[in-house]
C-alpha positions in Angstrom: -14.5 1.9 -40.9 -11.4 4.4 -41.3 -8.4 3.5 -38.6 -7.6 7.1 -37.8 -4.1 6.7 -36.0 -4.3 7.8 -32.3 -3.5 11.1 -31.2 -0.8 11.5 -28.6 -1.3 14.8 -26.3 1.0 16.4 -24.6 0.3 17.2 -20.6 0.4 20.9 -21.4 -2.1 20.4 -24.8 -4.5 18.7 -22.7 -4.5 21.6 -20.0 -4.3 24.3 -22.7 -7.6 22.4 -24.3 -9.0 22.2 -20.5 -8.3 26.0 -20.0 -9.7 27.5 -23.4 -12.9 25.2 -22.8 -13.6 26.7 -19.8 -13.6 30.2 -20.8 -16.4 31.8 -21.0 -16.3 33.1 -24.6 -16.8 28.8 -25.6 -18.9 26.1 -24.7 -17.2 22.4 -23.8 -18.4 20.9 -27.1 -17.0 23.5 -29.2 -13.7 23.2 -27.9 -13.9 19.5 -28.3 -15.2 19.5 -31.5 -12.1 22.2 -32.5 -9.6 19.8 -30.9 -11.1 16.3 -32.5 -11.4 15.1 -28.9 -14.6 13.5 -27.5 -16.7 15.4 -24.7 -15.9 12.3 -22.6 -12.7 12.5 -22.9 -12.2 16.6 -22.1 -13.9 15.4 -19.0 -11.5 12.4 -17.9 -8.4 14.8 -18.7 -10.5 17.0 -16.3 -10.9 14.8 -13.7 -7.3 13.5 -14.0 -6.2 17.2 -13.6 -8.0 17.9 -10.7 -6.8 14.9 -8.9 -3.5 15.8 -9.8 -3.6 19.1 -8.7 -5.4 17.8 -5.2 -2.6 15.3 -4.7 -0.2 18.5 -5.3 -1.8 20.8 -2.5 -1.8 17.9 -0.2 2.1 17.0 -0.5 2.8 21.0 0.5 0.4 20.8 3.6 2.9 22.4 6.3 4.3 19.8 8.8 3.8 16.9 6.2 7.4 15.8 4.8 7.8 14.2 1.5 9.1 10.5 1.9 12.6 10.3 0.9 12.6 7.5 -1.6 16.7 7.1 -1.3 16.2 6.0 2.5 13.1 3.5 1.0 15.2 1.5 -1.0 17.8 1.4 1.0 15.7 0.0 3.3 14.1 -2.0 1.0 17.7 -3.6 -0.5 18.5 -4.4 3.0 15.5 -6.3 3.9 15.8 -7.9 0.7 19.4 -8.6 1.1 18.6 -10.1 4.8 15.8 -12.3 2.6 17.9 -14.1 1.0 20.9 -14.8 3.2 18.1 -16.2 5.7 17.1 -18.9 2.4 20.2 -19.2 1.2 21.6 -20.1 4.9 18.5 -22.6 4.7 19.3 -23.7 1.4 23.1 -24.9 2.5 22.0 -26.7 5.6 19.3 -28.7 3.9 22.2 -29.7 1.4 24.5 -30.7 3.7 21.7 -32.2 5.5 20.6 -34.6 2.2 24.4 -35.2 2.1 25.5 -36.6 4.7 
């Protein structure tokens, strides 16, 4: 067997392929077959593609906010901070306790 190296598409290839094999001048297995790509894949990027644009029309739902990911690590380095000044305040005091 011939090791064909592995395409790499581009986002915008893979919706330009998506778009001209939806028109209805060509079938999906021509436009496959024109591109190289397997019919299974044209239909993952096509499923990928619709979830994506889904999850895009969901996030501009009016009243819905878009977390603000500065105030979740923030919040995140604190509780992570308080973490380990709680063991670290537990580590000391079970030294000095073996200590003494």
């Amino acid at each position: 067997m011939s090791e064909q190296p592995r395409r790499r598409w581009t986002a915008e290839e893979k919706l330009q392929i998506l778009q001209e094999a939806r028109q209805a001048a060509t079938t999906v297995s021509e436009a496959c077959r024109r591109h190289g790509i397997a019919v299974g894949q044209f239909y993952a990027w096509e499923k990928l593609a619709h979830q994506g644009a889904l999850e895009a029309l969901r996030s501009q739902q009016p009243g819905r906010k878009k977390p603000d990911l500065q105030v979740q690590y923030q919040a995140e380095l604190e509780r992570l901070r308080a973490a380990v000044t709680e063991l670290s305040l537990d580590n000391l005091q079970l030294k000095r306790g073996l200590c003494r």
